[in-house]
LOZAKE-856530 format. One line per field, with one value per residue: residue in one letter; x, y, z of N, C-alpha, C, O in turn; residue number from 1. Coordinates in nm, 4 decimals, padded with zeros to 6 digits, always signed. Layout:
<rs>
aa (A ...)
n_u (X ...)
n_v (Y ...)
n_w (Z ...)
ca_u (X ...)
ca_v (Y ...)
ca_w (Z ...)
c_u (X ...)
c_v (Y ...)
c_w (Z ...)
o_u (X ...)
o_v (Y ...)
o_w (Z ...)
i (NUM ...)
</rs>
This chain:
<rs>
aa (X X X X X X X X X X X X X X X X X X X X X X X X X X X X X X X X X X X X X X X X X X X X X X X X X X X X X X X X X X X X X X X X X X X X X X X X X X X X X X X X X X X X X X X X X X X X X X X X X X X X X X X X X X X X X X X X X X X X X X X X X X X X X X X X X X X X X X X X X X)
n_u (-03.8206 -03.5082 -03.1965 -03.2454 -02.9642 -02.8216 -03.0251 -03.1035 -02.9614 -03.0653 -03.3297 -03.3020 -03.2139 -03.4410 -03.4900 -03.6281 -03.8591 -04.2448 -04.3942 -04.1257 -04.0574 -04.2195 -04.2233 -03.9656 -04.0317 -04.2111 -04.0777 -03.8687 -03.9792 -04.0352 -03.7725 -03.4978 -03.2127 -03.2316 -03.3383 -03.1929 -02.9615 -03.0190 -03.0829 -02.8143 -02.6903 -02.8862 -02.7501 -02.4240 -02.4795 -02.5757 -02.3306 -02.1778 -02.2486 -02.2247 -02.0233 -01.7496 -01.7209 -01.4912 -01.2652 -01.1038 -00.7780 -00.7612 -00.6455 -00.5297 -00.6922 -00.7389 -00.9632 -01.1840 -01.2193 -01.4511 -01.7208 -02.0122 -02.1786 -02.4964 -02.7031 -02.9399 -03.2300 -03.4646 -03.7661 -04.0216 -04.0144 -04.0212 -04.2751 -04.4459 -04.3684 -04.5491 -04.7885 -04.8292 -04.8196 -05.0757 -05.2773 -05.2370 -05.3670 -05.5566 -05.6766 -05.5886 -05.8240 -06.0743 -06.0877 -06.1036 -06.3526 -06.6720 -06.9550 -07.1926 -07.5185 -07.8918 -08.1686 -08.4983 -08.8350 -08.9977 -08.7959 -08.6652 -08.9254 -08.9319 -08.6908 -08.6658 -08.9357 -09.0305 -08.9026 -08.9289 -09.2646 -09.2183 -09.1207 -09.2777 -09.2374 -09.2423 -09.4283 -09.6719 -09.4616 -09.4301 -09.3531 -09.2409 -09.2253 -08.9902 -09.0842 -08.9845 -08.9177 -09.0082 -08.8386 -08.8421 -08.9631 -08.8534)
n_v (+09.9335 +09.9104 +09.6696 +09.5478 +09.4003 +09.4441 +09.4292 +09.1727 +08.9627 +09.1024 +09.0025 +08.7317 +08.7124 +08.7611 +09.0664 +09.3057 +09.5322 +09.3836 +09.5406 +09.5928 +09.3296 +09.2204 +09.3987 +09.3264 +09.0952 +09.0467 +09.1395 +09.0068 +08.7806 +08.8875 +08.9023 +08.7777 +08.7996 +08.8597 +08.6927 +08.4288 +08.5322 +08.5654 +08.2714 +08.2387 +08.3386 +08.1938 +07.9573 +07.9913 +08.1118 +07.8618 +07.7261 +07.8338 +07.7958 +07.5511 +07.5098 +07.3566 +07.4561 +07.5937 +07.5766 +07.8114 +07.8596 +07.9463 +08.2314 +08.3083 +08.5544 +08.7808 +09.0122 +08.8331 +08.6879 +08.6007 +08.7128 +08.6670 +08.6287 +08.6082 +08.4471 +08.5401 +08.4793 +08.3687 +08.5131 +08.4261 +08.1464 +08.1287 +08.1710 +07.9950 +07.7756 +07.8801 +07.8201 +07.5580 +07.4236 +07.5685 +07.4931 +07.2104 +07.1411 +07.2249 +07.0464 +06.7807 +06.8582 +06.8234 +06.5516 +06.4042 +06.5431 +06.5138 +06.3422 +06.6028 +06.5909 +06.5209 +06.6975 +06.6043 +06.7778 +06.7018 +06.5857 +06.8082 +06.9712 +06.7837 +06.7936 +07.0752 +07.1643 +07.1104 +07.1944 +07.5096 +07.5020 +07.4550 +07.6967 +07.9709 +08.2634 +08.2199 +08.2063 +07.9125 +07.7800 +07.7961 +07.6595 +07.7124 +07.6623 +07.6684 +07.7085 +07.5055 +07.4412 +07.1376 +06.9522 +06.6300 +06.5346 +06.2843)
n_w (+00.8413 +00.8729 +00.8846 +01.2073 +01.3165 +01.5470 +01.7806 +01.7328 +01.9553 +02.1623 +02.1331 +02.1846 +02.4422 +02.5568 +02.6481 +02.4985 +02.4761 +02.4299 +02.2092 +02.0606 +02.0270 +01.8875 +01.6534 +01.5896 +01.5154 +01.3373 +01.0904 +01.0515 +00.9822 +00.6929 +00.6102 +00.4591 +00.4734 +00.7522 +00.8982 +00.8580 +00.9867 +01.2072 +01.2715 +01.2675 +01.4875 +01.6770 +01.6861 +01.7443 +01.9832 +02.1085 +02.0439 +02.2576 +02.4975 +02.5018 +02.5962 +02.8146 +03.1262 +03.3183 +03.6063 +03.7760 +03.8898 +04.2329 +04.3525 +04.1050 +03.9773 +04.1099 +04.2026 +04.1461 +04.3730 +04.5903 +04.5023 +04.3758 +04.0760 +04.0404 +03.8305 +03.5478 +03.5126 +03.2637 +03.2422 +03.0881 +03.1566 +03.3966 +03.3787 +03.2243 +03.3924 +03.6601 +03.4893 +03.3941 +03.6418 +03.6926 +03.5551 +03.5583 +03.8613 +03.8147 +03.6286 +03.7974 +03.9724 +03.8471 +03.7918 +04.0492 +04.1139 +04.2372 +04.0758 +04.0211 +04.2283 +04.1115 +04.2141 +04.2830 +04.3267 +04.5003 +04.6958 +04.7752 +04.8834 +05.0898 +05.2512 +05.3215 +05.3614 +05.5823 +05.7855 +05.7473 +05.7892 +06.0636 +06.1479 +06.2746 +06.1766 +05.9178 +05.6106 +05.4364 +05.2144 +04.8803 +04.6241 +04.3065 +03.9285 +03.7078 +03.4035 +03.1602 +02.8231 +02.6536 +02.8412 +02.9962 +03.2557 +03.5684)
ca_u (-03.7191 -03.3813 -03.1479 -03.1703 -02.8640 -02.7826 -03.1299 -03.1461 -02.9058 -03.1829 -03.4650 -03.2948 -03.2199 -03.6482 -03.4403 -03.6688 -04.0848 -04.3111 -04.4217 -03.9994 -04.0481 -04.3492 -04.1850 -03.8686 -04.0530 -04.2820 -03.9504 -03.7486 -04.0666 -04.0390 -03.6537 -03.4391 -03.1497 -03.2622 -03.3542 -03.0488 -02.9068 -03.0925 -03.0513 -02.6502 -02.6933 -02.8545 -02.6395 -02.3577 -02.4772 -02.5860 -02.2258 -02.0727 -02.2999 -02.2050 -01.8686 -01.7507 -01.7281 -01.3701 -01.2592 -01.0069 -00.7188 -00.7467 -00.5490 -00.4992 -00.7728 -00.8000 -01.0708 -01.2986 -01.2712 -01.5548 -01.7224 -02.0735 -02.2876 -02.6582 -02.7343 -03.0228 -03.3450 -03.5791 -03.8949 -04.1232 -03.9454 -04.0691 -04.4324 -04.4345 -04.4126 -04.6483 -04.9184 -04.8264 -04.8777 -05.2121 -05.3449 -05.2339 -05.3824 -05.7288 -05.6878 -05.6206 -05.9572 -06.1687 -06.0748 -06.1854 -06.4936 -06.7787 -07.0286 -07.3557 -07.6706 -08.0373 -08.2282 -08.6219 -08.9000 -09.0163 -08.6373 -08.6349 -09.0285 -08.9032 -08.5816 -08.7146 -09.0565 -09.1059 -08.8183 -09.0053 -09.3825 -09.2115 -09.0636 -09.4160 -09.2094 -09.2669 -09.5986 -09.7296 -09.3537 -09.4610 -09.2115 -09.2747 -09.0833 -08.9874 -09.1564 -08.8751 -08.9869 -08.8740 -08.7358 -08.9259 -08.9281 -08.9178)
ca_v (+09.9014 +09.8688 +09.5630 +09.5218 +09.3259 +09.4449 +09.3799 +08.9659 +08.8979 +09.0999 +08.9714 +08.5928 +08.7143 +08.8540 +09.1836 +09.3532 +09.5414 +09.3091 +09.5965 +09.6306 +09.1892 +09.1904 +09.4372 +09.2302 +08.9096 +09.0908 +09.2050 +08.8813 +08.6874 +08.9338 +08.9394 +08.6527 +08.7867 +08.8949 +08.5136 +08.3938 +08.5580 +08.4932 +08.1278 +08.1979 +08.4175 +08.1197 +07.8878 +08.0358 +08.0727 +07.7125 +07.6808 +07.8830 +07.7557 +07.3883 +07.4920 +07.3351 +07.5373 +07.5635 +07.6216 +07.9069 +07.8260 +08.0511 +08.3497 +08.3694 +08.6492 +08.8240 +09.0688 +08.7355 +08.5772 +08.6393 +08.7768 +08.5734 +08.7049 +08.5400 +08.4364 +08.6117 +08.3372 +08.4103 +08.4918 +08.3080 +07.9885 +08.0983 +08.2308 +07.8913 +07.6917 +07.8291 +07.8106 +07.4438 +07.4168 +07.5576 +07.3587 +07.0139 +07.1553 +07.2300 +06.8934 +06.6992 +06.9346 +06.8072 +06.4252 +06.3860 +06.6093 +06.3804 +06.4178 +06.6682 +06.5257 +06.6005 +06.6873 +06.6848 +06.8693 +06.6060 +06.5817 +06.9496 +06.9564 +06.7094 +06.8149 +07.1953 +07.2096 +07.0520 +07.3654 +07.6372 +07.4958 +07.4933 +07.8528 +08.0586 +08.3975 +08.1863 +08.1200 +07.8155 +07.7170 +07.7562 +07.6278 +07.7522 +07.5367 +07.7784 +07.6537 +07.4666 +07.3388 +06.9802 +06.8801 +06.5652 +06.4956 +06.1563)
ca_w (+00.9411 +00.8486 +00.9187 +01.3246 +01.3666 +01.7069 +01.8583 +01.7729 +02.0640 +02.2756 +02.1322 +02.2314 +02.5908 +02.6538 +02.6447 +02.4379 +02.4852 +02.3775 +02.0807 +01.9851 +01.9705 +01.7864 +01.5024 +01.5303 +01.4405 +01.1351 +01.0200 +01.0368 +00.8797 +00.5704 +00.5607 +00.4582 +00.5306 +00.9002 +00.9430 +00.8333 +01.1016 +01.3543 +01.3200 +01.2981 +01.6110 +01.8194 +01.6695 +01.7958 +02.1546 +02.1255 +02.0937 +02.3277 +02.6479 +02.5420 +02.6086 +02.9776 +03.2493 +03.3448 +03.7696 +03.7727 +04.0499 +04.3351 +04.3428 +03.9701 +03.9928 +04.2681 +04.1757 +04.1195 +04.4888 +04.7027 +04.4699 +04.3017 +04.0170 +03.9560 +03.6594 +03.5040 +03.4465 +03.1573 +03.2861 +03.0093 +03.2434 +03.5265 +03.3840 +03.1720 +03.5288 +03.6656 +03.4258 +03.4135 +03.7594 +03.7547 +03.4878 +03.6915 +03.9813 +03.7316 +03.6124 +03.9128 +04.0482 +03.7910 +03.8128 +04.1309 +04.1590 +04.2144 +03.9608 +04.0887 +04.2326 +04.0817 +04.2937 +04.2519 +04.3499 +04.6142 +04.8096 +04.8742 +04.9933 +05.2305 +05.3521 +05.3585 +05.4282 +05.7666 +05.8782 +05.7118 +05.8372 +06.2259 +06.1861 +06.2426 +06.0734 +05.7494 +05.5630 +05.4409 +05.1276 +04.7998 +04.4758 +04.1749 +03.9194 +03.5767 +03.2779 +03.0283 +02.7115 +02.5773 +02.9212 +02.9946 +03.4531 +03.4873)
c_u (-03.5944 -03.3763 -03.1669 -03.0750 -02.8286 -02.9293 -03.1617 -03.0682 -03.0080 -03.2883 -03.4187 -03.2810 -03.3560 -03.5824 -03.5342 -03.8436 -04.1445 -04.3038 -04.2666 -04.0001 -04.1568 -04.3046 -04.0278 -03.9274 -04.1422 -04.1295 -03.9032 -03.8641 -04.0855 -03.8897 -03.5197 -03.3490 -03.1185 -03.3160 -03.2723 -02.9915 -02.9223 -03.0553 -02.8845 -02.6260 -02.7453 -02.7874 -02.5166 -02.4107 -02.5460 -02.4465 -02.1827 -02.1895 -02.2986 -02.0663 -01.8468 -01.7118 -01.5682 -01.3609 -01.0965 -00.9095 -00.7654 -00.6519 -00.5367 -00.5926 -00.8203 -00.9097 -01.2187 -01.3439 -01.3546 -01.6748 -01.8570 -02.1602 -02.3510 -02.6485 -02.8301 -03.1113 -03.4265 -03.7165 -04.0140 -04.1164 -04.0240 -04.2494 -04.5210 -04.4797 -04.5210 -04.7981 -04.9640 -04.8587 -05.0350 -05.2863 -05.3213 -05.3076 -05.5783 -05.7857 -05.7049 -05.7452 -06.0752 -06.1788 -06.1689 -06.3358 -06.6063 -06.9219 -07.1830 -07.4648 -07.7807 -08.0958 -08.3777 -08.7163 -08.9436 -08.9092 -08.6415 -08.7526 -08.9969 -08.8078 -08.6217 -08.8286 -09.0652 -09.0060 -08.9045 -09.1695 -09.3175 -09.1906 -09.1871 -09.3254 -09.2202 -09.4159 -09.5733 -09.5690 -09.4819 -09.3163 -09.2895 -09.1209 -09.1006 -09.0424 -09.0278 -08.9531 -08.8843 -08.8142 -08.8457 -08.8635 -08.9590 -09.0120)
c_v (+09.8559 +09.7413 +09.5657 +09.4371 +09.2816 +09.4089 +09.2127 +08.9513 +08.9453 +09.0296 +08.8146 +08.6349 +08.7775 +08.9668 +09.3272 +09.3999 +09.4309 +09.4035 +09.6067 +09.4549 +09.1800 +09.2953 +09.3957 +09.0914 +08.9490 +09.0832 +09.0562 +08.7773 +08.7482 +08.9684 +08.8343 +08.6546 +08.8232 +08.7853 +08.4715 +08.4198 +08.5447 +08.3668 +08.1337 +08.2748 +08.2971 +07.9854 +07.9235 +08.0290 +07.9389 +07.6584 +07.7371 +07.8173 +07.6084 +07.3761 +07.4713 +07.4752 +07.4824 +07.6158 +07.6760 +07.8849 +07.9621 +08.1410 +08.3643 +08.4631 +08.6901 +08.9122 +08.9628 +08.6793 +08.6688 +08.6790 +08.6759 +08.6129 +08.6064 +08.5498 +08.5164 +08.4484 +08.4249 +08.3827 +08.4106 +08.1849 +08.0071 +08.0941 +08.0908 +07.7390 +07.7195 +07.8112 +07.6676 +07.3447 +07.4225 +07.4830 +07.2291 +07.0423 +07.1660 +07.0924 +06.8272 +06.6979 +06.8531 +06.6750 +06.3812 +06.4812 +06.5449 +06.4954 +06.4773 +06.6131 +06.6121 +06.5628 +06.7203 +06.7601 +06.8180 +06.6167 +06.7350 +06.9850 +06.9099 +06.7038 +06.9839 +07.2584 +07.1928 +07.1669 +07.4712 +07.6121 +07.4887 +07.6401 +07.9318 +08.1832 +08.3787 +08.1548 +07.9956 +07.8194 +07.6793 +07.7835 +07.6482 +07.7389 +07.6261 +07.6826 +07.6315 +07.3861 +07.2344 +06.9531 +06.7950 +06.5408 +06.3580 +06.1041)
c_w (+00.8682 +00.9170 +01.0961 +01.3783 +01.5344 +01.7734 +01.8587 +01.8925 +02.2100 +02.2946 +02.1655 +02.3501 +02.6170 +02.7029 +02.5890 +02.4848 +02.3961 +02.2290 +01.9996 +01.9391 +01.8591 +01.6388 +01.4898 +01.4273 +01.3130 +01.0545 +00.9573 +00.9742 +00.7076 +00.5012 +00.5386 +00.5310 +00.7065 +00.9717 +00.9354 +00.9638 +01.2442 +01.3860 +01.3697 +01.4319 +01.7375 +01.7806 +01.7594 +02.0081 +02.1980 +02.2009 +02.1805 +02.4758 +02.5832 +02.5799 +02.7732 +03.0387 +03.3448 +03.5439 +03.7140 +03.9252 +04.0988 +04.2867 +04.2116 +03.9597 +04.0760 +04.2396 +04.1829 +04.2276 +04.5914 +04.6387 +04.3607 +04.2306 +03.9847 +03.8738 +03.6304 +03.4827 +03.3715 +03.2401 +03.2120 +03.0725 +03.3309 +03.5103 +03.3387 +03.3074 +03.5859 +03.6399 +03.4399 +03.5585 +03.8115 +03.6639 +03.5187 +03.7600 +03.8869 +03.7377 +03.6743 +03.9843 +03.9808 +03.7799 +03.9334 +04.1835 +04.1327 +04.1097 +04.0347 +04.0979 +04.1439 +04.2106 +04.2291 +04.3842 +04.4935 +04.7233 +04.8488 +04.9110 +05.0927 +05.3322 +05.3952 +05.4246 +05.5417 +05.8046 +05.8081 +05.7855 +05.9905 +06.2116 +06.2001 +06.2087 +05.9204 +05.7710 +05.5571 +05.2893 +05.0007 +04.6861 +04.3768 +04.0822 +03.7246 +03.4800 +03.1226 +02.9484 +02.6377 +02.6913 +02.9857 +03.1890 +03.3934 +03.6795)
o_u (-03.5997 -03.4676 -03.0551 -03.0974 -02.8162 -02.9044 -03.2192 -03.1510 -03.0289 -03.3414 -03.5220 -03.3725 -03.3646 -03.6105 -03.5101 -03.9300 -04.0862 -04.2289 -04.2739 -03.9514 -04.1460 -04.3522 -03.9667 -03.8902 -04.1397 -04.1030 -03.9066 -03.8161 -04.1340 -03.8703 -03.4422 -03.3380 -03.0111 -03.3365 -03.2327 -02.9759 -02.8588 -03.0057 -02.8332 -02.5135 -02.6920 -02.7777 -02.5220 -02.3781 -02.5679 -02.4242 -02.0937 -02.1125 -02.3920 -02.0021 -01.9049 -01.6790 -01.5450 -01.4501 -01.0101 -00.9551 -00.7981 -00.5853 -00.5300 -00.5664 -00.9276 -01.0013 -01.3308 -01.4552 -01.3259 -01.7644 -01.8069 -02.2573 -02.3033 -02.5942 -02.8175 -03.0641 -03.4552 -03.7612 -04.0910 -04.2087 -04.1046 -04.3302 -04.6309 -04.5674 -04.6082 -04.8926 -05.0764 -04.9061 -05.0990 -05.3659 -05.4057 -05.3840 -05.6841 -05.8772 -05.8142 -05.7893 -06.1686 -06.2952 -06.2820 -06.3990 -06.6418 -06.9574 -07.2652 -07.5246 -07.7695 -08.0883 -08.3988 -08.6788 -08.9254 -08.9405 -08.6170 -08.7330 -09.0197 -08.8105 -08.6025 -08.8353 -09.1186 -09.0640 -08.9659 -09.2064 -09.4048 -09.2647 -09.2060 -09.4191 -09.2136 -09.4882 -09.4891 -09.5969 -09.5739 -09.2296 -09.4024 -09.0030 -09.1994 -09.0302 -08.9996 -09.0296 -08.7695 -08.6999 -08.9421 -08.7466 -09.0161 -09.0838)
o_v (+09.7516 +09.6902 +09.6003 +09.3944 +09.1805 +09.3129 +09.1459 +08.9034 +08.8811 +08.9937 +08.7488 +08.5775 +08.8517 +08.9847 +09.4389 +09.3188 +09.3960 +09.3645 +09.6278 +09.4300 +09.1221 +09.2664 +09.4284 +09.0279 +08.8874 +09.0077 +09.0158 +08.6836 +08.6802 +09.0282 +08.8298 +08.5799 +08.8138 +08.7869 +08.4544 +08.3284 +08.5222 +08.3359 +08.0709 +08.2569 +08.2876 +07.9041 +07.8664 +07.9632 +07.9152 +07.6013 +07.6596 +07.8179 +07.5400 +07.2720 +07.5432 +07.5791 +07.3797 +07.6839 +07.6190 +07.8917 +08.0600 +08.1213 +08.4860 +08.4739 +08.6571 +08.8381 +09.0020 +08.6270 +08.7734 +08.6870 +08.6119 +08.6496 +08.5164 +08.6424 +08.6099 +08.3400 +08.5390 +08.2776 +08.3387 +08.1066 +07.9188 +08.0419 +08.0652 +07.6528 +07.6327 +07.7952 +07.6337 +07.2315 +07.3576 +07.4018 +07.1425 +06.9459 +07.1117 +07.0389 +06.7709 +06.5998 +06.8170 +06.6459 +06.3343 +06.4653 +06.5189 +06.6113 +06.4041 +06.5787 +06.7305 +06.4640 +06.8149 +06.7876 +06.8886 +06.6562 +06.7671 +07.0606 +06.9695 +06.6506 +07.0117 +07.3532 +07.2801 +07.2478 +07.5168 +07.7130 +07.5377 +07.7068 +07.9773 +08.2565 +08.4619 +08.1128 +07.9414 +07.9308 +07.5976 +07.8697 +07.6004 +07.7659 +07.6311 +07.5629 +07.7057 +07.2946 +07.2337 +06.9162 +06.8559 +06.5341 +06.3130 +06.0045)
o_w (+00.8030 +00.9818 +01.1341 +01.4916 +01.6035 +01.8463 +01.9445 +01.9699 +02.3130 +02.3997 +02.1775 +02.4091 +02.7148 +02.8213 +02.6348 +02.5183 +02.2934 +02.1394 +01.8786 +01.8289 +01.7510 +01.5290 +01.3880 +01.3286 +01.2064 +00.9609 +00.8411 +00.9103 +00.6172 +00.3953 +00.6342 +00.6283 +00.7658 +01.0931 +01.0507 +01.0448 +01.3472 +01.4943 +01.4624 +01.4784 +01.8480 +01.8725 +01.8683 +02.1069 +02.3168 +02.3076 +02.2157 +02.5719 +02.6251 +02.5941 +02.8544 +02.9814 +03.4086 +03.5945 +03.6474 +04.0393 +04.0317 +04.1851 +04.1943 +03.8399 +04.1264 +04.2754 +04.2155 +04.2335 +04.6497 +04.7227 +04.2683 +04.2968 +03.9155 +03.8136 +03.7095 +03.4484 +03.4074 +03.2861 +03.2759 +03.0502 +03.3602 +03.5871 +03.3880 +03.3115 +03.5896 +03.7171 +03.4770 +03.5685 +03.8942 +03.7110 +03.4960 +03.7547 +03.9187 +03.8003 +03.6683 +04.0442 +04.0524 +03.7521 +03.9207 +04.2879 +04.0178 +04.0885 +04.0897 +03.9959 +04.1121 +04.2836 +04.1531 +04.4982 +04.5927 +04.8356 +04.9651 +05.0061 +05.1980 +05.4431 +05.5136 +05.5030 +05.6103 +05.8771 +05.9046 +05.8457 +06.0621 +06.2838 +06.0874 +06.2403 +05.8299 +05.8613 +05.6287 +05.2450 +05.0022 +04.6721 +04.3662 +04.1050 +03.6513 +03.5059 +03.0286 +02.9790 +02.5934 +02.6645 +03.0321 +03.2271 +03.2940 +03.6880)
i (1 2 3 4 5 6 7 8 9 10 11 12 13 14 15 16 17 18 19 20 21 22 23 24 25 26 27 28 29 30 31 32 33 34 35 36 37 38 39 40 41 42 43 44 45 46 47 48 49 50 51 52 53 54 55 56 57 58 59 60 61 62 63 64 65 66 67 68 69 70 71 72 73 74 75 76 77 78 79 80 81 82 83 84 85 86 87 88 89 90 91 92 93 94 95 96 97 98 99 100 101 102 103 104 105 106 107 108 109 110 111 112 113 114 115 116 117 118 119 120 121 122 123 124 125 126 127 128 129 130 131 132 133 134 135 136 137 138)
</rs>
């Protein structure tokens, strides 16, 4: 790859395919002077968006009145929110989630059986309890 000069100002506006960013940034990690530049590239628009924001009288441009262009937002901002969003919302989930009962073998004979022995379309409730080794009931 040659020098891409003209592509750093894309690859700072998320202008760029992911695969044209991903062989910008090999590039610019194996090229000094294609780092260099980069930094003096967002340097520069560091400076120029700290520069105020001037109000143009009326009428000195008529082409301009009425007339309102959107900004552009970087989507990584928006994708960034709401990831952050759903991981609070995880988080907050998992704070309060009360911690799971055990239940044994006894509590669900007794809350189940007596409904399965009225239903006559059921037999007689048998549990069969899997065979774990090393887990001591107490």
């Amino acid at each position: 790859m040659s020098h891409p000069s003209e592509l750093l100002s894309a690859y700072l506006d998320g202008e760029l395919s992911p695969d044209e960013g991903a062989t910008l940034t090999r590039h610019i990690s194996t090229c000094g002077r294609c780092a260099a530049e980069m930094v003096d590239v967002q340097r520069v628009r560091a400076a120029v968006r700290s520069l105020p924001v001037l109000e143009v009288p009326v009428g000195l441009v008529p082409a301009a009145e009425g007339h309102v262009a959107p900004l552009r937002r970087h989507r990584g901002v928006m994708a960034g929110a709401v990831a952050a969003v759903v991981v609070l919302v995880i988080a907050v989930a998992a704070m309060f989630t009360p911690e799971p009962s055990t239940v044994s073998i006894d509590e669900l004979s007794s809350r189940f059986g007596a409904r399965v022995s009225l239903d006559p379309a059921f037999g007689p409730a048998k549990v069969v309890l899997p065979d774990y080794e090393g887990v001591v009931e107490e």
